[in-house]
N, C-alpha and C positions, 0 to 999 in steps of 0.2 A: 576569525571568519570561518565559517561554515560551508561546509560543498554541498549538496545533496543531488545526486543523479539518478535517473530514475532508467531503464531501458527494458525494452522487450516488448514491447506494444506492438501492435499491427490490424489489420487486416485480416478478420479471421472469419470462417464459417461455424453458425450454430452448431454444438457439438464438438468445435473443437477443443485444444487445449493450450494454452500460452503461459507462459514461466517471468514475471517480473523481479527483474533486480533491479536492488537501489545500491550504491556506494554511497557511504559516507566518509567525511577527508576534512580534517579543519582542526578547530580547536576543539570540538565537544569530545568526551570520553565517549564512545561509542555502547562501551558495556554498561555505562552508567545510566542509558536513556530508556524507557520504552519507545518502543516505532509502532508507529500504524498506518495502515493503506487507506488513504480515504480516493472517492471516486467523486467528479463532479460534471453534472450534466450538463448539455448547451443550454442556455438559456435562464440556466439559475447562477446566483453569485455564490462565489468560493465559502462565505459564511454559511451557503445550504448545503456545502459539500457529505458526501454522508460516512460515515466509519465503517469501511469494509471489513477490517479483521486488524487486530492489534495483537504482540506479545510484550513479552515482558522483557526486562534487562536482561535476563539470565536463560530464556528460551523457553523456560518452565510453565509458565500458563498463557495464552491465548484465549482469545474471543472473538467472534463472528458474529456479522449480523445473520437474520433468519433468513434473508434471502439468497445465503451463499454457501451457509452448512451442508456441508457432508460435499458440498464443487470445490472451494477453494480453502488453500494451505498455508496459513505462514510460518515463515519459519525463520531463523538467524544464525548468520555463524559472526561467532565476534571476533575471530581472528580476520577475518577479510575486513570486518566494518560493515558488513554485507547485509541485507534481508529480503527476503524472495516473497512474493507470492505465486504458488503455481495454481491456475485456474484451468479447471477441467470443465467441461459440459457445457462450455459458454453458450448464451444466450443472449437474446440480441439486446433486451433490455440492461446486459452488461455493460452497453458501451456508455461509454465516461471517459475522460482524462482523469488516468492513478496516480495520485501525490503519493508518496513516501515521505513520513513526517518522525520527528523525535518530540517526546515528551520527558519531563523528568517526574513526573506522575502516574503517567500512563491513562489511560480510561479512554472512555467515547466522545467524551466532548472536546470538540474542535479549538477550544481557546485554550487549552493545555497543551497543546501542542508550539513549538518555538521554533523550528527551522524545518522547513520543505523545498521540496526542487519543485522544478516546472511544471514533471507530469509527463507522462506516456499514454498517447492516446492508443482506446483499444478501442476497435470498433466490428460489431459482432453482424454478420450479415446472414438473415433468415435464410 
């Protein structure tokens, strides 16, 4: 079994900046997986959820959607098990509930991905 916890969400003003960790804890290798942050808004189901930014196993390449380049960062340490996104410049159209997800492929599509936690809501007020 799989853990996936997600933390750092809140309540935050346009402008500002918030830092998501996830832990991962279970059976999966952790360096073995790619991770990605997907965000999902009220009113649409988890299959419309959208791919904010992914790396790779090894930390070495990453990807962004367009809507968050050059704001937000991820990153990995795979001694903790760990993967951050830090979001700078929030905007209100940011808020979403952030899954942290493992793939053992990697990429933007959401059915390659195999174990997610609940999600951290972030919620960006004008």
């Amino acid at each position: 079994q799989v853990q996936v916890e997600e933390s750092g969400g809140g309540l935050v003003q346009a402008g500002d900046s918030v830092m998501l960790s996830c832990v991962v804890s279970g059976r999966r290798t952790f360096d073995k997986y790619a991770m990605g942050w997907f965000r999902q808004v009220p009113g649409k189901e988890r299959e419309e959820r959208e791919c904010v930014a992914t790396i790779n196993y090894s930390g070495d390449t990453t990807y962004y959607t367009d809507s968050v380049k050059g704001r937000f960062t991820i990153s990995r340490d795979n001694a903790k098990n760990t993967v951050y996104l830090q979001m700078t410049t929030l905007k209100p159209e940011d808020t979403a509930v952030y899954s942290c997800e493992l793939s053992p492929f990697g990429g933007t599509q959401p059915d390659v991905y195999v174990d997610w936690g609940r999600g951290t809501q972030v919620t960006v007020s004008s």
